[in-house]
C-alpha positions in Angstrom: 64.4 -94.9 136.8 66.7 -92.0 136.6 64.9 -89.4 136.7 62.5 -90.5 139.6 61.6 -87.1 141.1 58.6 -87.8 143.7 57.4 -91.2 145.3 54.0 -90.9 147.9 52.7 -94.1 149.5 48.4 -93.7 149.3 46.3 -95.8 151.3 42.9 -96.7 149.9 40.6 -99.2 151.0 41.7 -102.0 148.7 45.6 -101.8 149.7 48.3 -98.7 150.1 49.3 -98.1 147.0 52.9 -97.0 145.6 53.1 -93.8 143.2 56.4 -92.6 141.6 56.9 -90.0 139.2 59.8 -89.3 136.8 60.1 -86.1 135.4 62.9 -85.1 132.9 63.8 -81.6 133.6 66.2 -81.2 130.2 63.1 -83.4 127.2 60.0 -82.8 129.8 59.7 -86.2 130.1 56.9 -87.3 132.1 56.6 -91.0 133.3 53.8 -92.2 136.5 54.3 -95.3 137.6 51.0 -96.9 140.2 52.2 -100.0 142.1 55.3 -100.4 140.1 53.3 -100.2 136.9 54.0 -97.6 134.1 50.3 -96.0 133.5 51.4 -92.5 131.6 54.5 -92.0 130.1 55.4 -88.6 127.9 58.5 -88.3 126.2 59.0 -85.1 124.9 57.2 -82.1 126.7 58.0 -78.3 125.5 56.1 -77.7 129.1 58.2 -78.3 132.0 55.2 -77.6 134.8 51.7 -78.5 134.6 49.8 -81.5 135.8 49.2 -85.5 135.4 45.7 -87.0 136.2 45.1 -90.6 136.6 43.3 -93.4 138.5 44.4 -94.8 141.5 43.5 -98.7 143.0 40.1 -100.4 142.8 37.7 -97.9 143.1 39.7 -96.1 140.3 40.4 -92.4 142.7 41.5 -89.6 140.9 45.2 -88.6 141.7 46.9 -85.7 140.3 50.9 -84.7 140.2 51.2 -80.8 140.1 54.3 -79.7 138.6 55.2 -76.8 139.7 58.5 -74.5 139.0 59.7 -73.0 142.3 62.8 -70.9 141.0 64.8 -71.0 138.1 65.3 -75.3 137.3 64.1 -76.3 140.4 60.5 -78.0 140.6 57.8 -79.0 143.4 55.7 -82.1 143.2 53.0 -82.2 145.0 50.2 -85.3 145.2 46.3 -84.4 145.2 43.6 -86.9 145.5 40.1 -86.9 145.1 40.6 -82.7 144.8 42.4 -82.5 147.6 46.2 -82.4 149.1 47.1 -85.8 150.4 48.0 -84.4 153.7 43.9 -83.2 153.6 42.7 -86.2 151.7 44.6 -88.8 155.0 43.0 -86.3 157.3 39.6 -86.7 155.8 40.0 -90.7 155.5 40.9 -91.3 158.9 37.6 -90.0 160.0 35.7 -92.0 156.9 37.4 -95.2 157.7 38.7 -97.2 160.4 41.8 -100.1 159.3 43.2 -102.3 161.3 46.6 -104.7 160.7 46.8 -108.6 162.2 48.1 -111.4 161.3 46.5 -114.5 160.4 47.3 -117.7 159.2 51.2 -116.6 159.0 49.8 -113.5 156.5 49.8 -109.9 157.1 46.2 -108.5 157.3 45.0 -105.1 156.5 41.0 -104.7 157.2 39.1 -101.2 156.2 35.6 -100.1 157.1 34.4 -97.7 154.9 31.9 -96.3 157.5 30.0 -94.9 154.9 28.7 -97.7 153.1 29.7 -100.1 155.7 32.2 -101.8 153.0 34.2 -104.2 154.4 38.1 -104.8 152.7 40.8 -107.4 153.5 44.3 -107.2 151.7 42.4 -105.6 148.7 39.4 -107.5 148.2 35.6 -106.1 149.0 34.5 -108.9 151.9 31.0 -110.6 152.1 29.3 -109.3 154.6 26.1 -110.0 156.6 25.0 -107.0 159.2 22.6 -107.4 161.9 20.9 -105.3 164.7 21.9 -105.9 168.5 20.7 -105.1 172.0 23.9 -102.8 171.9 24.1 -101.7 168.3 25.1 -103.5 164.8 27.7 -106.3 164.3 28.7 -106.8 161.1 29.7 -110.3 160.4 32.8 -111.9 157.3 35.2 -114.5 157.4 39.0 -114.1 156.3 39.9 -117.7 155.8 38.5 -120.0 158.3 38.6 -117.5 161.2 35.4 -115.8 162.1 35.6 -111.9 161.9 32.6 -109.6 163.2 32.9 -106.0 163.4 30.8 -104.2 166.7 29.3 -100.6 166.2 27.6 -99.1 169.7 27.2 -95.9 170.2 30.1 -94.0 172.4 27.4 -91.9 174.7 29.1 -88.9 173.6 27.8 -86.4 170.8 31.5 -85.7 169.6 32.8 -89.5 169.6 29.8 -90.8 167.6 30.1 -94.6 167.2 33.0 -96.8 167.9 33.8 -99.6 165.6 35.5 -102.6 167.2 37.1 -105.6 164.9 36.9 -109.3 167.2 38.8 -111.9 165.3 38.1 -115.5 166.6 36.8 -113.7 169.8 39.9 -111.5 170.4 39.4 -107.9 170.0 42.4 -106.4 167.4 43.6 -102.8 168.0 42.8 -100.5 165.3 45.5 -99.3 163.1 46.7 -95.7 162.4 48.3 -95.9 158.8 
C-alpha cells in the first residue's frame, strides 16, 4: 500500500470497522479497502477528485470518500456515512446507541443497543433476545456464552435524560463504553 492516503476507524453495531483509501495522485488510481479487504479498486482515473461510495459492515451503511483538491497537488479526504460527516454521523450514534466493552471468558466484548429497535449485538453478531415489562421499566434479557446478560431500561425522572440503559452481566453491572 503505497499510496495509502486516508485510514478512519467506524464503529457500527456489528464491530468498528477499518477503512483505508489509496489514492494515486500521478494514474488516479483509486483503491478502498473495508476491514483489510480490497472492495473498489480503479486504476487509471483522468479525474483526480471526486467521490467513492460503498457499503460498510452488516447492515451494509453507505460510506463515501470525497476527494477533494485543496491547492495545486495537494488533496483532502474526507469520510461521510449514512449522508453525513463522520464527526456528525459518531455524534448522532452516540445518542442512538449505547456500547459497552467487558471481558468474558478470557474474550474481549463489545455489546450495542440499538435503542431504536431494541437490537441487541455482541462482537458482530445480532443477539437473541427476549424483552419483558417490569415494576420499574423493561429488561431485556440474552446470553453471551454461558453467562446471563440482561439489559434494564427505567425511566431517569428527567424530561432531558430520557431513559437509562444499564447492561448486568452475571449480576454485576458493566460501565458503559464511550467508543
Amino acid at each position: 500500500m503505497t499510496d495509502l492516503v486516508a485510514m478512519w476507524e467506524v464503529a457500527l453495531s456489528d464491530g468498528i470497522h477499518k477503512i483505508e483509501f489509496e489514492h494515486g495522485t500521478t494514474s488516479g488510481k483509486r483503491v478502498v479497502y473495508v476491514d483489510g479487504k480490497e472492495i473498489i479498486r480503479k486504476d487509471w482515473m483522468f479525474k483526480l477528485v471526486g467521490k467513492e461510495t460503498f457499503a460498510v459492515g452488516a447492515s451494509q451503511t453507505k460510506a463515501t470518500i470525497n476527494i477533494d483538491a485543496v491547492s495545486g497537488f495537494a488533496y483532502e479526504y474526507t469520510l461521510d456515512i449514512n449522508g453525513k460527516s463522520l464527526k456528525k454521523y459518531m455524534e448522532n450514534r452516540s445518542k442512538t446507541t449505547n456500547t459497552w466493552v467487558l471481558h468474558l471468558d478470557g474474550e474481549d466484548c463489545r455489546v450495542v443497543l440499538e435503542k431504536d429497535t431494541m437490537d441487541v449485538w455482541c462482537n458482530g453478531r445480532n443477539m437473541e433476545t427476549a424483552g419483558e415489562f417490569v415494576d420499574e421499566g423493561t429488561e431485556t434479557h440474552f446470553s453471551i456464552g454461558n453467562h446471563n446478560c440482561c439489559i434494564k431500561a427505567v425511566s431517569s425522572g428527567k424530561r432531558r435524560e430520557g431513559i437509562i440503559h444499564t447492561l448486568i452481566v452475571d449480576d454485576r453491572e458493566i460501565p458503559e463504553s464511550t467508543e
